[in-house]
VEXVEX-364761 format. One record per residue (C-alpha): z, x, y; chain. Coordinates in steps of 0.5 Angstrom, whole numbers, plus 500, padded with zeros to 3 digits. Example, Ala and Ser with C-alpha at 12.3 -4.5 7.8 and 13.67 -1.06 7.14 Angstrom:
2
516, 525, 491, A $
514, 527, 498, A $
REM end
This chain:
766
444, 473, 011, A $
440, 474, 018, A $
437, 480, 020, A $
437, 482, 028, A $
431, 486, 029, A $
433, 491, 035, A $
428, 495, 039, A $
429, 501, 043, A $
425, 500, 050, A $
424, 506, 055, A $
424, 506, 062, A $
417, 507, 066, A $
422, 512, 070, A $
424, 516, 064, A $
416, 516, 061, A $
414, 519, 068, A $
419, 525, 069, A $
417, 526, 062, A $
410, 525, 064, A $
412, 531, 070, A $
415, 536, 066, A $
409, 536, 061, A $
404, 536, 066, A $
408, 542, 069, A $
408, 545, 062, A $
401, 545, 062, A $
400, 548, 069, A $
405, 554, 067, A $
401, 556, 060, A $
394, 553, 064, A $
394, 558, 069, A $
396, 565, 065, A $
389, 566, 062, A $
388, 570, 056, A $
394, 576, 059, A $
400, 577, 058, A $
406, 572, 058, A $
410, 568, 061, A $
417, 571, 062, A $
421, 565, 061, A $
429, 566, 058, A $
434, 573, 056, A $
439, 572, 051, A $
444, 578, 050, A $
448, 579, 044, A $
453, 583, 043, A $
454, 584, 036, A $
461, 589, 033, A $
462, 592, 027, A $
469, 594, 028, A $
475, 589, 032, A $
474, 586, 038, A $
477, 581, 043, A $
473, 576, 045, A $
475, 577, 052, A $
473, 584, 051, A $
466, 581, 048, A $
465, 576, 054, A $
466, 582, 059, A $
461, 587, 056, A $
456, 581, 055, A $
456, 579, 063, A $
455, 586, 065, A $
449, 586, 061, A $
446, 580, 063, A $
447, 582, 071, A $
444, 588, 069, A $
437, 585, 067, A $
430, 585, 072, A $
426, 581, 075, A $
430, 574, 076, A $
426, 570, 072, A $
423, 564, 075, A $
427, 559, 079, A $
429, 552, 075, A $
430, 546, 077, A $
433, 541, 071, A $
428, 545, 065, A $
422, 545, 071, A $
419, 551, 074, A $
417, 547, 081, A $
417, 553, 085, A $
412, 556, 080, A $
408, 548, 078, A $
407, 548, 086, A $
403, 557, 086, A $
399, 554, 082, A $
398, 548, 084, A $
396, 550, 091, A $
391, 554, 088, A $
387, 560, 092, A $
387, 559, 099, A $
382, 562, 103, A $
386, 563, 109, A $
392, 566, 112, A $
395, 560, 114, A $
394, 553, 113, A $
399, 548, 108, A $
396, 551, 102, A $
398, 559, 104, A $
405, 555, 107, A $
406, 552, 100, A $
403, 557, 095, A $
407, 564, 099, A $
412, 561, 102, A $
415, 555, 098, A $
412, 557, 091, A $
413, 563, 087, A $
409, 568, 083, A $
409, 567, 075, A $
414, 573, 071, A $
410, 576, 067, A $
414, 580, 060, A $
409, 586, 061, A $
412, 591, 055, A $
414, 596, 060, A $
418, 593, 064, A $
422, 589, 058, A $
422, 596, 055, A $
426, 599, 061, A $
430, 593, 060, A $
433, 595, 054, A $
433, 602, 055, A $
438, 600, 062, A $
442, 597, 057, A $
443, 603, 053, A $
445, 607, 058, A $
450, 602, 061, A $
453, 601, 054, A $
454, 609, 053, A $
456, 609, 060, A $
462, 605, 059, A $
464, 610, 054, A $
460, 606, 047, A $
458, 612, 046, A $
452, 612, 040, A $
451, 605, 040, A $
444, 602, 040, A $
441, 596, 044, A $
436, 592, 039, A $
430, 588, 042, A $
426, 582, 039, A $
421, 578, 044, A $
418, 572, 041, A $
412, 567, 043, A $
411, 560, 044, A $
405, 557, 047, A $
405, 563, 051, A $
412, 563, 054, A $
417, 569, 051, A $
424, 570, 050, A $
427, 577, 051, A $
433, 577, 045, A $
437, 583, 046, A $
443, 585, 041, A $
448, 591, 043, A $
451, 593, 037, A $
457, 596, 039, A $
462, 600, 036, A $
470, 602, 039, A $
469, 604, 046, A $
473, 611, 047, A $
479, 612, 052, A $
481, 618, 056, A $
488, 621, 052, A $
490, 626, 057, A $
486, 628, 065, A $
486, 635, 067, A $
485, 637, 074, A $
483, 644, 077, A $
486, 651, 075, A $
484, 654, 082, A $
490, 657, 085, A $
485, 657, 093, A $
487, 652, 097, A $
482, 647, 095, A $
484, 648, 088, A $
491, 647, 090, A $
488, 641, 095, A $
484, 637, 089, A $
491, 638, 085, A $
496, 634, 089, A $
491, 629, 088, A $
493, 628, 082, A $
497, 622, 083, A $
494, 616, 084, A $
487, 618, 080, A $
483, 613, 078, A $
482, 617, 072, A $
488, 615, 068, A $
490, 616, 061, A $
490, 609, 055, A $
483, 608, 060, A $
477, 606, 057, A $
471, 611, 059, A $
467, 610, 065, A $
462, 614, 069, A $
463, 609, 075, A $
471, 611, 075, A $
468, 618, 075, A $
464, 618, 080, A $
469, 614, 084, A $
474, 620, 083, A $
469, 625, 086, A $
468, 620, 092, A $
476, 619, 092, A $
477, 627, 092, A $
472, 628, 098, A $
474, 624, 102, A $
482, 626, 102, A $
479, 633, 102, A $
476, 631, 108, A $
481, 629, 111, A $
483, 636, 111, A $
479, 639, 114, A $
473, 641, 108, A $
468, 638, 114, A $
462, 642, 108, A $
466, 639, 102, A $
461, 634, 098, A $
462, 630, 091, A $
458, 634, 088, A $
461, 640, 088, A $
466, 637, 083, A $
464, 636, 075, A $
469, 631, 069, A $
467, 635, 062, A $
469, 631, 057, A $
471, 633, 050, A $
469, 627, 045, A $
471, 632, 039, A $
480, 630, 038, A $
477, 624, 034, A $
480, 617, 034, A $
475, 615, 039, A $
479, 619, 045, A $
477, 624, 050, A $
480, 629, 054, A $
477, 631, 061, A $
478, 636, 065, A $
476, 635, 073, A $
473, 643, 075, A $
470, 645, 082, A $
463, 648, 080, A $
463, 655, 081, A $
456, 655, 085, A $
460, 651, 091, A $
459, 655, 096, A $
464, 658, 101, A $
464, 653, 106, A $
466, 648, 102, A $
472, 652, 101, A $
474, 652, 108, A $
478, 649, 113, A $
474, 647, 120, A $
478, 646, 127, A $
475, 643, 133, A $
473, 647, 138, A $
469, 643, 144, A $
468, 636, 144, A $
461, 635, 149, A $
459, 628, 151, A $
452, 626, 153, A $
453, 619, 156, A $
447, 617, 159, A $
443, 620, 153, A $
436, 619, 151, A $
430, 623, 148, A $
428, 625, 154, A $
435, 628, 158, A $
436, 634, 159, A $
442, 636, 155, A $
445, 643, 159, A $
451, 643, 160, A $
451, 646, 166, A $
452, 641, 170, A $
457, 638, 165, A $
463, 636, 167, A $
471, 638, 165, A $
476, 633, 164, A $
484, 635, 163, A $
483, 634, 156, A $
477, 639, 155, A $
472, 634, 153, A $
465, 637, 157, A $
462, 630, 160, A $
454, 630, 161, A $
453, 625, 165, A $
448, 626, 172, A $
447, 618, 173, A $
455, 617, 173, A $
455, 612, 169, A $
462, 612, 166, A $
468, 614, 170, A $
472, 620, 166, A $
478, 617, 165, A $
474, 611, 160, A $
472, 618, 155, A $
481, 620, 156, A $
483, 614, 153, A $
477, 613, 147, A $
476, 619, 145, A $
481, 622, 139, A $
479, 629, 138, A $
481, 634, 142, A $
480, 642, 142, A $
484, 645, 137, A $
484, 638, 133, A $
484, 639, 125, A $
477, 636, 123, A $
478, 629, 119, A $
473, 623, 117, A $
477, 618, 120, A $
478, 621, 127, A $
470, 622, 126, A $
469, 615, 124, A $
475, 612, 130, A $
471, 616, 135, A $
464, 612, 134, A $
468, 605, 132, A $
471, 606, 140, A $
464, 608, 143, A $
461, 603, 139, A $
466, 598, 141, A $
467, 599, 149, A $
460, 594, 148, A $
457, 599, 154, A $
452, 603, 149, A $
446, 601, 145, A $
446, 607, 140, A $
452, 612, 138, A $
450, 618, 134, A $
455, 624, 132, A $
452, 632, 130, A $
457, 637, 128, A $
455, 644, 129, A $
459, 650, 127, A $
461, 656, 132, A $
456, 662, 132, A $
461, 668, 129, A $
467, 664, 128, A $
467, 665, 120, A $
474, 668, 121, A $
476, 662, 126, A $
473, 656, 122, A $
471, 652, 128, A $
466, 646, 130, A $
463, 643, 136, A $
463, 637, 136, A $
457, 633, 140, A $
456, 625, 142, A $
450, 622, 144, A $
451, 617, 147, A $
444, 611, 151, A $
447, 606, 154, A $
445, 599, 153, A $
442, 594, 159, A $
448, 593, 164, A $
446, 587, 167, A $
444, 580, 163, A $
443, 573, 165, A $
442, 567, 160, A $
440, 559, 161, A $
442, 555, 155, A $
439, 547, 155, A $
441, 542, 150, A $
440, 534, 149, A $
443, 529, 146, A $
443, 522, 144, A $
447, 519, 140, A $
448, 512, 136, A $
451, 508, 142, A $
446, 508, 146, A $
447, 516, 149, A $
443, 520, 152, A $
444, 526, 156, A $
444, 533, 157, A $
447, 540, 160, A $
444, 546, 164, A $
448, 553, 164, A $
447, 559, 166, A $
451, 565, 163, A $
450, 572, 168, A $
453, 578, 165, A $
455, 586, 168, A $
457, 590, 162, A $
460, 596, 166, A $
462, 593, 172, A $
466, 598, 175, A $
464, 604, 172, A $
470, 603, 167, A $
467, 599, 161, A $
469, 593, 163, A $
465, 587, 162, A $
465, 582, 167, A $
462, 574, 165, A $
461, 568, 170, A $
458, 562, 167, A $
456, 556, 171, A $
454, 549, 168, A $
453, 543, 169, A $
451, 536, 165, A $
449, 529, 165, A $
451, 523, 160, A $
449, 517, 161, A $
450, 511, 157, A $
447, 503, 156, A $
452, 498, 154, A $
447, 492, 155, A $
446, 487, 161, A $
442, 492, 165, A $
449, 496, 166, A $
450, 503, 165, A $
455, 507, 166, A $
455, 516, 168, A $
459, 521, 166, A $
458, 528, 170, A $
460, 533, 169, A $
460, 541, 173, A $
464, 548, 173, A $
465, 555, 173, A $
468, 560, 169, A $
469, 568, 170, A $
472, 573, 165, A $
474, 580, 166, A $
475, 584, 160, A $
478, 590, 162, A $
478, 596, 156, A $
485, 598, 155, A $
492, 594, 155, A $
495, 593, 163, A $
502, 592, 160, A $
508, 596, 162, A $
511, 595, 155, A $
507, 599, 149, A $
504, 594, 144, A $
501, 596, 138, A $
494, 596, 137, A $
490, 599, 131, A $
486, 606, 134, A $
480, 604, 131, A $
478, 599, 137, A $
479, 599, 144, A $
484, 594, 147, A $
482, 589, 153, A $
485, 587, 157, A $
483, 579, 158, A $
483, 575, 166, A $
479, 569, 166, A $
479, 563, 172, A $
475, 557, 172, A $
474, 550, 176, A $
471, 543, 173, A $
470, 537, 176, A $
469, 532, 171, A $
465, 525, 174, A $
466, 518, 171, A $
461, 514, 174, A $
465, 510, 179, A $
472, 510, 176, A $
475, 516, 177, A $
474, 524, 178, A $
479, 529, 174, A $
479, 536, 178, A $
481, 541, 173, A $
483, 549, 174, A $
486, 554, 171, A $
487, 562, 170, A $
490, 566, 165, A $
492, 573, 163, A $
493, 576, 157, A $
490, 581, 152, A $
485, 581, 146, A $
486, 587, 140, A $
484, 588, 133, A $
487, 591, 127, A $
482, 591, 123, A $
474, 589, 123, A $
477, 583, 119, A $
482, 581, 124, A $
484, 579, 131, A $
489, 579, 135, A $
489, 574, 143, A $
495, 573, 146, A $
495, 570, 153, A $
501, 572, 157, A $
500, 567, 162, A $
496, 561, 163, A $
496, 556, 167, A $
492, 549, 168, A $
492, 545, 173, A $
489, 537, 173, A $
488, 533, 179, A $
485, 526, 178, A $
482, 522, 184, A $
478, 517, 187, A $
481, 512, 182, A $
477, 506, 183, A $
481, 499, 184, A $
480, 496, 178, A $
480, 502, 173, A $
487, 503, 177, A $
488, 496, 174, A $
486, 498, 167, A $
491, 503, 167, A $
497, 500, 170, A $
497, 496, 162, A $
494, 502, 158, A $
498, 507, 157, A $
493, 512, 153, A $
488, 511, 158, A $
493, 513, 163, A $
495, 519, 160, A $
488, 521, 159, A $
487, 522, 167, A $
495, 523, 169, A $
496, 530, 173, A $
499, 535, 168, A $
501, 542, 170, A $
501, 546, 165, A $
504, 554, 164, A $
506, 558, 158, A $
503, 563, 154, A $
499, 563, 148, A $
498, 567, 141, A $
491, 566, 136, A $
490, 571, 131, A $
484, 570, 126, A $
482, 574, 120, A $
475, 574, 118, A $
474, 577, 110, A $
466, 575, 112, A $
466, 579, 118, A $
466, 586, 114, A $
459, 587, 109, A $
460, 586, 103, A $
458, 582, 096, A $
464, 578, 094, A $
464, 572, 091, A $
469, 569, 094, A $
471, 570, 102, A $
476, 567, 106, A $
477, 564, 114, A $
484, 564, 117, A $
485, 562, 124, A $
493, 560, 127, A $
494, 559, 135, A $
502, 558, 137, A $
501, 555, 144, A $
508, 553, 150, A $
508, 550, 155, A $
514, 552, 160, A $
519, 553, 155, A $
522, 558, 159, A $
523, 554, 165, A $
525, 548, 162, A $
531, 551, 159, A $
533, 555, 165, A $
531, 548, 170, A $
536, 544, 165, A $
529, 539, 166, A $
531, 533, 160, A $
527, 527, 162, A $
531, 523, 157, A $
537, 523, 162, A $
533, 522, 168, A $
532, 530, 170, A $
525, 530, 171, A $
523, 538, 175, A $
516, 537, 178, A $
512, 543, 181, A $
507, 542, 187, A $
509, 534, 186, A $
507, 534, 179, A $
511, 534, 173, A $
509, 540, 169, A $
509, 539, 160, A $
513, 542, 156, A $
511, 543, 149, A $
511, 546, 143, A $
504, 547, 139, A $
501, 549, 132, A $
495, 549, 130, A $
491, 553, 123, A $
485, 553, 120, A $
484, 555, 113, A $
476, 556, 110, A $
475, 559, 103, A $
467, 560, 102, A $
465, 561, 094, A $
458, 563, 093, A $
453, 562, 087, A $
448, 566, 089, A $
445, 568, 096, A $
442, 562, 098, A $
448, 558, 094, A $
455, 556, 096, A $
461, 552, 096, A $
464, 551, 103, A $
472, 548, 104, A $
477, 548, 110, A $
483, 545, 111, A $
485, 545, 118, A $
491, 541, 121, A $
496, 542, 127, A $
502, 539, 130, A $
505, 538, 138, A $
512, 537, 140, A $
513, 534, 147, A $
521, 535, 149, A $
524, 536, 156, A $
521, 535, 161, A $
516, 531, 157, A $
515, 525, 154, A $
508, 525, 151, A $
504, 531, 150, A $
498, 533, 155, A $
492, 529, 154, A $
488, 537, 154, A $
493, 539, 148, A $
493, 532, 144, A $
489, 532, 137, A $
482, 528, 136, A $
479, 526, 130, A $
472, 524, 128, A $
465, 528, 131, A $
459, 533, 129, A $
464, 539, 127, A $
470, 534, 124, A $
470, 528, 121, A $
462, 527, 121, A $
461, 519, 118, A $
466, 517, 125, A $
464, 518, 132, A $
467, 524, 136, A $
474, 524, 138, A $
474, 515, 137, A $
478, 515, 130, A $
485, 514, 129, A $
491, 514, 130, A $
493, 512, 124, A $
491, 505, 121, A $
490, 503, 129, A $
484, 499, 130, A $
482, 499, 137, A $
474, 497, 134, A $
470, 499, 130, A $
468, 508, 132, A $
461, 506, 130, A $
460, 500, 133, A $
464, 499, 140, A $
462, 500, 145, A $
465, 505, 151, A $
471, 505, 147, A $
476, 511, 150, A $
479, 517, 146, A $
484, 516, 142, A $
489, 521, 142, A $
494, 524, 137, A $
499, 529, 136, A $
499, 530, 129, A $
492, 532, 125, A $
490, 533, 117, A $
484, 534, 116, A $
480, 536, 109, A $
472, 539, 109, A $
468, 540, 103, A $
460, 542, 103, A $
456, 544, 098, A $
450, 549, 101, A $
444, 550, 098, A $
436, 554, 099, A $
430, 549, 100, A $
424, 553, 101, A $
423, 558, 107, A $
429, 557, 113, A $
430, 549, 111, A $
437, 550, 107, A $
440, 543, 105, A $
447, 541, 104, A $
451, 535, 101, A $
458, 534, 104, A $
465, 530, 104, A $
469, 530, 111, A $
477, 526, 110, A $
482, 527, 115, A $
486, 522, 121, A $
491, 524, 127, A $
497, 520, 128, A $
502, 519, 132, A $
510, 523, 132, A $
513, 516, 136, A $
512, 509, 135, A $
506, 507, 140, A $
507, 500, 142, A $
500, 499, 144, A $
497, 502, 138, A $
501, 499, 131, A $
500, 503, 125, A $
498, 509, 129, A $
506, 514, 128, A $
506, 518, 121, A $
510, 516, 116, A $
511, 518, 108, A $
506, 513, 108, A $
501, 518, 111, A $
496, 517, 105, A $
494, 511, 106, A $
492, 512, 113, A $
486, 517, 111, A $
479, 515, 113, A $
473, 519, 108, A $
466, 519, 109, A $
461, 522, 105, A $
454, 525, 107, A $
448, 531, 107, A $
444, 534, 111, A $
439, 540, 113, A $
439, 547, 116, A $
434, 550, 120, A $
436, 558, 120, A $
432, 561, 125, A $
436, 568, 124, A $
439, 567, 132, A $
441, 559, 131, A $
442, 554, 126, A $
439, 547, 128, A $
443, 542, 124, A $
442, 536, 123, A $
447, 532, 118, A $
447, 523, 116, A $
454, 521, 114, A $
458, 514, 113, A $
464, 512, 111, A $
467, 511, 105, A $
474, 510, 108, A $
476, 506, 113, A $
484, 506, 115, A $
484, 500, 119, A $
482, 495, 114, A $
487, 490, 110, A $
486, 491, 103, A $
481, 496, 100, A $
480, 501, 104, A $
475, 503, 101, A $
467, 502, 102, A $
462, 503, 098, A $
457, 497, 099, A $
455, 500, 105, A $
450, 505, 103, A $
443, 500, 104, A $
446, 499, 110, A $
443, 503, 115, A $
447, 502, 121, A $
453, 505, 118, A $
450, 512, 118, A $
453, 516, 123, A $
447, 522, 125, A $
450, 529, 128, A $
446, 534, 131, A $
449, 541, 132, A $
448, 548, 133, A $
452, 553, 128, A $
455, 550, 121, A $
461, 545, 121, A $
466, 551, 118, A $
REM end
């Protein structure tokens, strides 16, 4: 017989974490002293002696554990280092310095299990149970210690949860008794449901707030009680919905707007006399002795009106619209009832209104440097006029210039220049003969914006670019967004070509195109919808932006303009585009906690050139690849397809690649540091390729083959959020190269740090 001794061997990695997180044990117990414990774990157990599903189970039980304070201390894999390093920093005898930054800023004070606060634990958790209808059922609480660190053991033992047979609204035969009782259909009370005092609360608020908009300007929630009667037996109850009989007599009244005075230039020093106030048509008596607004802006904004029925939604339209003409600093409203008008039942209505500063000028600098040898930077200057004509509007002029410079060996250099101006007027009403329907809750504008751009290519060539627009901007909601762009027109020029560059683009076709004159006119539509854009405590919110954008669809059908057959209609000696353009943007954020969040978007468009184009402009063609997209490849250098016309990473001034189609996928996981460093792991996948057959780029049309052509990169970063900006700074390599033969996928380049693309950005990618 052989006998095979076999030894078990234990890494030096292994014995020194194990060596970590026992010393870090030490230092939690260490430092406590003689007092009380470490509040280290809860458990919650929900205990039934009748029969409950296992899902009602799991329910009560998750509300009871969100229910308990303070959050222990924070863990990372057993390990409470944000504690480990309070401790260890000691006591800092200075306000400043590392160790006040670690222990105050990075570290976290040890949670203590004080008797009163587990106490106060327990009695939370009774009072929810019961008031969730597990009337007469109690909360158990155990707190054993080990080695000074306790665990609170709470076990609910709970019983049959009674549920409402029959909802009773008021008998009052008043108005308001009468009012209360046509609400009845869509209560939130409803007979089989489970007792709950936050559905009751609920339903006092609903009432309130259709009673308001009523005109029960004095009504409150309070005035309303639910008796419940528990006595019918089976676990079920009867509630009856009364209105107290102390409520006093101008709750039960209905109030009627008399005047409606405006203070438009108001602060705490201004004279609020009316005797120099001014009377529009519609009755509003406007205080304005410094002229700040035209009369006209309060007509159109405004939604009460003499005589008006008081309701709480015009209350809130009226400030919503103040607020959004962007002209006023503070909004406040005061409604006041009109002496001696007991029998008439009316209210004042007064606005007080600071203006905010009219004038703003901004200088913005950024720089930049990149892996092939670019340096460079860019100076802007934003001026701003927020009530240029005394309407409201909003004038902006944006003046910038930049400067790109790049090395590619030899003592050879080559500079890119580039200079404009931008002027945009947002005017606060629809200028339109037509009547488009626009929420009342925020004031439409009207958009016209121009601009100029001259951009230089060292001593190759120089493109000339302007461009108008008129069109509209109007919100629906505070989560979404609405800009249509009835015309637009952009005009590009390209000069001073140099001889030889001219040469180059004679033989390559996408060089070409990247300079061709366009001449572009049609309208545009971008609607957007923002779930963060309204405060609240989902955990999950989403992000959708569409943009439909022609090009001369209309002329090109009334010219009879088809290149194919050889009629090609120019304007001005230019060919204009004719194009069909779609593009979406789809973002989901699921948040863990605060500070913790899986961000992902899917994002991709498509452009058809037909009539009177071939190929689509090169301004609207789609790019992949950059600090905001695919981030392991350099900006705008990947793709189309499989088509390889050198390494992105690598290859020196290697031209735009552009497509006319674009799929892309975005993963980011986010997640706190310490302070305002926040951390993040990501993965980019994604391409562009053409819709026709590119003789120049092989392998670059999209096929069902699509798939096989999609270039992946992996990478992580950090965040500095400083509140008004987050600086980003991102690495990432690929893992996925389209171009290669074989195996597209790489994943033996991790040591090299050549393969590493750096990104730094303002704002997060998505």
């Amino acid at each position: 017989m052989i006998m095979v001794e076999m030894k078990r061997t234990i890494s030096p990695g292994l014995l020194f974490f194990g060596f970590l997180f026992f010393c870090a044990g030490c230092h939690e117990s260490k430092y406590l002293g003689s007092g009380l414990p470490l509040y280290t774990a809860n458990q919650v157990k929900v205990v039934s002696g009748v029969k409950i599903s296992g899902k009602n189970k799991k329910a009560v039980k998750a509300e009871l554990v969100e229910l308990l304070r303070p959050r222990l201390n924070t863990k990372l894999l057993g390990w409470r280092y944000k504690l480990w390093i309070y401790n260890i920093s000691g006591s800092p005898k200075q306000q400043k310095g590392l160790r006040h930054w670690l222990k105050y800023k990075v570290g976290e004070p040890p949670v203590l299990a004080s008797p009163t606060l587990i106490g106060k634990n327990r009695t939370i958790l009774q009072n929810h149970l019961e008031n969730r209808g597990y009337f007469h059922d109690t909360v158990i609480l155990e707190t054993p210690v080990r080695s000074k660190h306790l665990t609170a053991i709470y076990t609910a033992n709970i019983g049959h949860r009674y549920t409402i047979r029959n909802v009773a609204f008021p008998k009052d035969t008043d108005a308001l008794g009468k009012g209360i009782d046509s609400f009845q259909k869509r209560s939130l009370l409803k007979p089989g449901d489970g007792f709950d005092l936050d559905a009751i609360k609920n339903e006092r608020t609903r009432i309130d707030a259709r009673l308001k908009q009523r005109g029960y300007y004095y009504f409150s929630p309070e005035f309303l009680e639910v008796d419940a009667d528990t006595s019918i037996g089976d676990h079920k109850l009867d509630m009856q919905l009364n209105i107290k009989p102390e409520t006093p007599r101008k709750a039960r009244n209905i109030y009627r707007i008399k005047d409606v005075v405006i203070y438009a230039d108001y602060d705490i020093r201004s004279d609020t006399g009316l005797s120099r106030a001014y009377t529009t048509p519609e009755g509003y008596r406007i205080l304005d002795t410094a002229h700040f607004l035209k009369p006209a802006v309060f007509s159109k904004t405004m939604v009460f009106k003499t005589g008006d029925l008081y309701k709480r939604d015009d209350h809130n339209l009226s400030l919503s619209r103040l607020v959004s003409l962007g002209v006023f600093k503070f909004v406040k409203a005061r409604f006041e009832p009109v002496e001696n008008s007991d029998s008439n039942r009316l209210l004042n209505a007064y606005y007080y209104l600071t203006p905010t500063l009219k004038r703003s000028i901004r200088f913005e600098a950024s720089g930049l440097t990149r892996s092939d040898n670019t340096t460079g930077g860019e100076l802007s200057v934003n001026w701003r006029n927020r009530n240029l004509f005394g309407g409201a509007e909003l004038f902006s002029v944006n003046v910038y210039g930049g400067l790109e410079e790049q090395s590619i060996g030899g003592g050879v250099k080559v500079a890119t220049r580039r200079g404009g101006i931008n002027l945009n007027l947002f005017i606060p009403r629809i200028i339109s003969p037509f009547n488009l329907n626009t929420s009342s809750a925020f004031v439409p504008k009207t958009k016209i914006s121009a601009g100029y751009e001259i951009f230089d290519e060292s001593s190759e060539y120089t493109l000339n670019s302007a461009k108008v627009s008129f069109g509209y901007v109007f919100k629906n909601s505070l989560t979404t967004e609405n800009q249509l762009t009835v015309l637009g027109i952009n005009f590009v020029r390209p000069s001073n070509i140099s001889p030889a560059y001219q040469l180059g683009l004679d033989t390559n076709l996408t060089l070409a195109r990247s300079i061709e004159r366009q001449f572009i006119i049609g309208p545009t539509y971008n609607f957007n919808y923002n779930s963060l854009a309204k405060p609240n405590h989902r955990l999950n919110n989403i992000y959708f932006n569409g943009n439909v954008d022609l090009s001369n669809n209309l002329l090109g059908l009334l010219s009879g303009a088809n290149i194919n057959k050889g009629k090609q209609v120019e304007i001005f000696n230019t060919p204009f585009s004719q194009y069909v353009r779609l593009e979406a943007d789809f973002r989901d954020y699921l948040s863990f906690s605060k500070y913790s969040t899986l961000a992902t978007r899917i994002t991709g468009g498509v452009g058809f050139a037909y009539g009177n184009s071939t190929t689509m402009p090169f301004i609207k063609e789609f790019f992949a690849g950059g600090t905001n997209d695919i981030r392991a490849f350099r900006s705008r250098a990947l793709g189309p397809g499989s088509y390889f016309g050198g390494n992105p990473n690598t290859t020196p001034l290697l031209p735009d690649q552009p497509g006319d189609m674009k799929l892309e996928a975005n993963a980011e996981y986010r997640a706190k540091l310490f302070s305002i460093v926040r951390w993040a792991l990501f993965v980019d996948a994604g391409n562009i390729w053409t819709l026709k057959t590119d003789s120049t780029r092989p392998g670059s049309v999209f096929t069902s083959s699509f798939m096989k052509d999609i270039a992946v990169g992996v990478g992580t970063g950090l965040r500095f959020d400083l509140s008004i900006l987050v600086l980003r700074i991102d690495m990432a390599t690929p893992v996925r190269e389209p171009w290669l033969v074989g195996s597209k996928w790489i994943f033996n380049k991790f040591g090299d740090i050549s393969s590493y693309v750096l990104n730094l950005a303002i704002g997060y990618p998505f």
